[in-house]
C-alpha positions as CSV (number, residue, x, y, z in Angstrom):
1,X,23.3,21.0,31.8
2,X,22.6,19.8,35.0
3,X,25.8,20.4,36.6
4,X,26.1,22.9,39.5
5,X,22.7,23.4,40.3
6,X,21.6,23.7,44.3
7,X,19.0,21.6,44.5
8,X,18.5,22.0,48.9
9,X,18.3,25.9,48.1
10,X,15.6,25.3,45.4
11,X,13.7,22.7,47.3
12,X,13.3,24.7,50.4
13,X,12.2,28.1,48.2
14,X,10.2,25.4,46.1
15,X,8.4,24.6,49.7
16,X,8.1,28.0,50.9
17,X,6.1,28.9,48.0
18,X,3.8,26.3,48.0
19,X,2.7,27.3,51.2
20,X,2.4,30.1,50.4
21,X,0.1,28.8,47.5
22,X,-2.0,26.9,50.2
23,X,-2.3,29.8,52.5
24,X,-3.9,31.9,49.4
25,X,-6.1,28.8,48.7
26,X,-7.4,28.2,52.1
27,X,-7.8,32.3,52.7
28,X,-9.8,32.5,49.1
29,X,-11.9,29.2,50.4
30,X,-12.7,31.3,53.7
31,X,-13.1,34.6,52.2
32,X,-15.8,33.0,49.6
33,X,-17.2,29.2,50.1
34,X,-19.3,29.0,48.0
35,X,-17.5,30.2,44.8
36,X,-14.2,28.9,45.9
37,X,-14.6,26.8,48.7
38,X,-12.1,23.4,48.8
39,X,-14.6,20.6,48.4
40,X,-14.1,16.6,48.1
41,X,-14.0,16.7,44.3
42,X,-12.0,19.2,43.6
43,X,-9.5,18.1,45.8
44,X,-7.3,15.9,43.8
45,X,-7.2,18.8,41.2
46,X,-5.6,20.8,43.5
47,X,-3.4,18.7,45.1
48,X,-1.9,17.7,41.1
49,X,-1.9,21.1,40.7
50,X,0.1,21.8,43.9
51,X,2.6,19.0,43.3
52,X,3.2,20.4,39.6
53,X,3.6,23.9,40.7
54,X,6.0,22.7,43.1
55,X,8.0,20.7,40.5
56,X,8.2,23.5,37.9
57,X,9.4,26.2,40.8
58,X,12.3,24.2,41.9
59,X,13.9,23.2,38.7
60,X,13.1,27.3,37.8
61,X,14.9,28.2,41.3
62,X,17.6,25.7,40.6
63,X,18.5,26.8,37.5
64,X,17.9,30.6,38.1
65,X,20.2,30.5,41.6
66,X,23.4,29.0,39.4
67,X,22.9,31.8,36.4
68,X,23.1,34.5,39.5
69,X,25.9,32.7,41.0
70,X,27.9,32.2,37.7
71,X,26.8,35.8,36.5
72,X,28.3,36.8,40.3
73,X,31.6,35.3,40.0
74,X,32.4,36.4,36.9
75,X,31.4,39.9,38.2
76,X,33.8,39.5,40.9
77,X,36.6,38.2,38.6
78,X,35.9,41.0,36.1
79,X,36.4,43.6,39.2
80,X,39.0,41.9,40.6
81,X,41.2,42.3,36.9
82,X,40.5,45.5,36.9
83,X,42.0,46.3,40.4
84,X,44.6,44.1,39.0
85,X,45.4,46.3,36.1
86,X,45.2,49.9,37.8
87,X,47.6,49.0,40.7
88,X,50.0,46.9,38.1
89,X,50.6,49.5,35.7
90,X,54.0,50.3,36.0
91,X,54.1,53.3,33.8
92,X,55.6,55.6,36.1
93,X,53.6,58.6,35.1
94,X,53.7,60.5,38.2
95,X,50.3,59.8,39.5
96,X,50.7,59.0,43.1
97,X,47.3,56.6,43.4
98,X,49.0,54.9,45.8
99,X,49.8,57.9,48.7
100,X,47.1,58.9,50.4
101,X,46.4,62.8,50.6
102,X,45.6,65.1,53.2
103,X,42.1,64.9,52.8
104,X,41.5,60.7,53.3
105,X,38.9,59.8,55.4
106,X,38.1,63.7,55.9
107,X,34.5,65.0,54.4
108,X,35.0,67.1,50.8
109,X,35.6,71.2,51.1
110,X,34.3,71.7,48.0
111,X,30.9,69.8,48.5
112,X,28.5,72.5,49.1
113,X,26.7,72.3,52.2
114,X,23.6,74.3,54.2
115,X,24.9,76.8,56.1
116,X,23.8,76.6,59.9
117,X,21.7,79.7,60.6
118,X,23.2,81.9,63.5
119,X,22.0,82.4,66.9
120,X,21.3,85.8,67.9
């Protein structure tokens, strides 16, 4: 369950968003004192609350950054099949996929485009 997960990725998003967190604390404290300003009592609060908010987000980062990176590989092997398949085929059909026309790397004729206005 555990296995694979990036736990120096999570840790320093896990950081970057508790600062974050304090930054909004300390701009609400200075914006209004007196209905959220940091005193000595409620500071322990806050601090638990800071600690626990910065458990929760980098067990949530760990586990989210592995489903993206499993979920990318086995993107990447799904497209890489595919390529796989179409240039394998082997049936002989006559399609010619692999010569490249007249037209490669030239823009489209038949894409319509504004016609420049003349000068007279």
């Amino acid at each position: 369950m555990f296995e694979g997960l990036d736990w120096s990725a999570a840790l320093k998003r896990a950081a970057l968003m508790t600062g974050f967190y304090w930054l909004i604390i300390y701009a609400m404290s200075v914006a209004f004192p007196k209905s959220f300003g940091i005193g000595s009592q409620e500071l322990p609060g806050l601090l638990t609350t800071t600690a626990m908010v910065f458990l929760l987000f980098t067990v949530f980062t760990a586990f989210t950054e592995r489903a993206r990176k499993r979920r990318v590989q086995q993107q990447n092997t799904k497209n890489s099949s595919k390529k796989s398949k179409t240039t394998d085929d082997g049936d002989g059909d006559g399609d010619d996929e692999g010569t490249p026309s007249a037209l490669k790397g030239r823009p489209n004729p038949n894409a319509s485009r504004k016609k420049t206005r003349r000068k007279r």
